[in-house]
C-alpha positions in Angstrom: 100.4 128.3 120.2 98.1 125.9 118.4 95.6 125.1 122.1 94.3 126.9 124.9 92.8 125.6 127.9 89.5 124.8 127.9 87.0 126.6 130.1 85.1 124.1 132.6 82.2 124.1 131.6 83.8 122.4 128.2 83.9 118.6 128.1 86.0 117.1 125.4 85.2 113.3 124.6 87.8 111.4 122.5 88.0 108.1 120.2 90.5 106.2 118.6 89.9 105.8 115.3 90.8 104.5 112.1 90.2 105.7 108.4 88.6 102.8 105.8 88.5 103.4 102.2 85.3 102.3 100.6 83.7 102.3 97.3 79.9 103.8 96.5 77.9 101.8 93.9 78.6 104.3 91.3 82.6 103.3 92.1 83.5 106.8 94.1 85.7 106.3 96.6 85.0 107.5 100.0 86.6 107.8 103.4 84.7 106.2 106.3 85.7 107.1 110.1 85.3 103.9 112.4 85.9 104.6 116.3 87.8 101.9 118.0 85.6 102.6 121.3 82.0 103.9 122.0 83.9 106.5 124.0 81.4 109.4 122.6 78.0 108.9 122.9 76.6 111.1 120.7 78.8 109.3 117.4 77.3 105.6 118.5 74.7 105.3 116.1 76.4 107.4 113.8 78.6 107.0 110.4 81.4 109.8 109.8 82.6 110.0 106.0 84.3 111.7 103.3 83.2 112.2 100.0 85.9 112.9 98.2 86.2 115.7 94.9 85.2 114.0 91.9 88.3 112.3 89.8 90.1 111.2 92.9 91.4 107.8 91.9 91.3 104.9 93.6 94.9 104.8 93.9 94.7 108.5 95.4 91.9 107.7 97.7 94.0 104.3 99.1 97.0 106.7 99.7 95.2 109.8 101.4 93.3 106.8 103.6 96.8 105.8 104.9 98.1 108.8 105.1 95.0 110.1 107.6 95.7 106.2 109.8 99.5 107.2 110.1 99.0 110.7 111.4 95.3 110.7 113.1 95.3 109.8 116.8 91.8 110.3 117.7 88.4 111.8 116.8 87.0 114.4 119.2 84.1 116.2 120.0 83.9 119.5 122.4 80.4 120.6 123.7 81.2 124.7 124.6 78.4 127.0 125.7 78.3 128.8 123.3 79.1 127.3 120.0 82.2 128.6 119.1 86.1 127.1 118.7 87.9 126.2 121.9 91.1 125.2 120.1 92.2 128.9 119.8 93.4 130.3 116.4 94.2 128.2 113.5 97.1 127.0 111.5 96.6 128.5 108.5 97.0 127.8 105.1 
């Protein structure tokens, strides 16, 4: 089982999103997260990115960015009481 119900004093907030490739001056690629809606307050004034490992090509970078649009439905962000994961135990390797 990959989720387990969320206690109530949890509040999840989600955001469409979609993944844009962009370029740092120094020509590293990097992987910027823009929310289709101002669904989670917190993330309005901020920018989420990736740096990615040094040697990725562009090529690389353009086909991981893709990659992340056709299988990432959302961004979300889960406020517990205490800190810790709400999702239950990971995947795994």
């Amino acid at each position: 089982m990959f989720y387990t119900a969320l206690m109530p004093e949890e509040k999840t907030q989600r955001s469409n999103c979609r993944f844009l490739l962009q370029q740092m001056p120094d020509g590293k690629p990097l992987i910027i997260v823009r929310l289709y809606q101002d669904t989670i307050p917190v993330l309005q004034k901020v920018v989420i990115g990736f740096d990615l490992l040094g040697g990725t090509q562009k090529e690389q970078a353009k086909k991981l960015t893709e990659l992340l649009n056709e299988h990432v439905l959302d961004v979300f962000l889960t406020v517990t009481e205490n800190g810790k994961e709400v999702l239950g135990e990971g995947m795994g390797p």
